[in-house]
C-alpha positions as CSV (number, residue, x, y, z in Angstrom):
1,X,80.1,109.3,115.6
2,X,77.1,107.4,116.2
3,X,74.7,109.3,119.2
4,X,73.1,106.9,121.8
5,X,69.5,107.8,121.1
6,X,69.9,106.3,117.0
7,X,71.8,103.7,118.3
8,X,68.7,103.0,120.5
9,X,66.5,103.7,117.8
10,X,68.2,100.8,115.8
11,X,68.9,98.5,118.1
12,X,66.6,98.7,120.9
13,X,68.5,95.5,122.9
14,X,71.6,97.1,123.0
15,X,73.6,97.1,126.2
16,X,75.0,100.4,127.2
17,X,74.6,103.7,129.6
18,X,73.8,106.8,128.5
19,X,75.5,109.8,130.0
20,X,75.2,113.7,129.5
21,X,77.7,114.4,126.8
22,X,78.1,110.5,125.6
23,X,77.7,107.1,126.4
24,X,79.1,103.8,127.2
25,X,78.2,101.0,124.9
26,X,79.1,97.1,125.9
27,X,81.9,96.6,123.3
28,X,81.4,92.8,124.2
29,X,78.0,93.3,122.9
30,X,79.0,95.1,119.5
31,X,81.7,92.5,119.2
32,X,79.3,89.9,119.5
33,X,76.4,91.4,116.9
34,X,79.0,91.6,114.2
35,X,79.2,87.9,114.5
36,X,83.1,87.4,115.6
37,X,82.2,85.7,119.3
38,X,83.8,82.3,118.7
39,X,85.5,83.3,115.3
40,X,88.5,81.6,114.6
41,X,91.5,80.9,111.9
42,X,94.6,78.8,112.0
43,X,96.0,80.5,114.1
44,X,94.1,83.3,116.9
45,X,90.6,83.6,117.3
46,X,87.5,85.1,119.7
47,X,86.9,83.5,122.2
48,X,83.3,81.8,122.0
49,X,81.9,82.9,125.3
50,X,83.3,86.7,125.9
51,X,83.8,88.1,122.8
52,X,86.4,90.3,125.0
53,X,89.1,87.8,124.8
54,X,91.7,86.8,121.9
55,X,93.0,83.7,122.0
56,X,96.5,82.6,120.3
57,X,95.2,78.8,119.5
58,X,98.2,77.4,117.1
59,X,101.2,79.4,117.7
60,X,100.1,82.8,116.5
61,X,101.8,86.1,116.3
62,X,101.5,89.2,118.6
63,X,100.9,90.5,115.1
64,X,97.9,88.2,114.6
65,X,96.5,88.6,117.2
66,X,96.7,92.7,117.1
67,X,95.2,92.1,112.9
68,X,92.3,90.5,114.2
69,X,91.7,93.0,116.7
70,X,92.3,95.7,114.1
71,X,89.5,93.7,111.7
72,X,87.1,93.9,114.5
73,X,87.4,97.3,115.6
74,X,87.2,98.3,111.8
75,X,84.1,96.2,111.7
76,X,82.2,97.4,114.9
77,X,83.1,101.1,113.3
78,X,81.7,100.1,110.0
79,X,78.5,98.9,111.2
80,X,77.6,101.2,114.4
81,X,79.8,104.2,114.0
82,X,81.3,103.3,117.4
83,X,85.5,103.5,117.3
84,X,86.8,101.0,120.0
85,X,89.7,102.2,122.5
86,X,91.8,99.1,122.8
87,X,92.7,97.5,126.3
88,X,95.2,97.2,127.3
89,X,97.4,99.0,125.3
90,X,100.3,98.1,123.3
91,X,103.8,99.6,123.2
92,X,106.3,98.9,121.0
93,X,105.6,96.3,118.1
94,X,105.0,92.6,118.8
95,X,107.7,89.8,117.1
């Protein structure tokens, strides 16, 4: 898990708020450094000006659009050690 203070350290513009035991980092902001604000494919995509929002463009899938969100959580982890709780959340499996 990455600690606020390196995450400061290495990225000094970061958006967040430090707390006692943790912190709260923009997950809009993550999403956006690792380049996915305004990605897109046939069919789902981010959309270009909140990279908070999945859009279903060409008839997608509740399945696509729960694998990109799945790609971009395992990228934000990758690069800044920060897991991403997903909202809202999902129950049962999408047709």
């Amino acid at each position: 898990m990455a600690t606020w203070e390196s995450l400061k350290e290495q990225h000094p513009e970061i958006a967040g708020y430090p707390g006692d035991d943790n912190a709260k980092v923009a997950a809009a902001w993550l999403i956006d450094q690792c380049g996915w604000k305004g990605y897109r494919n046939s069919r789902v995509g981010v959309h270009n000006r909140q990279a908070l929002v999945l859009v279903n463009h060409s008839n997608g899938s509740g399945q696509d659009v729960l694998a990109l969100a799945n790609r971009i959580r395992e990228d934000v982890e990758a690069r800044f050690g920060i897991a991403l709780e997903m909202e809202p959340g999902v129950i049962g499996s999408c047709p």
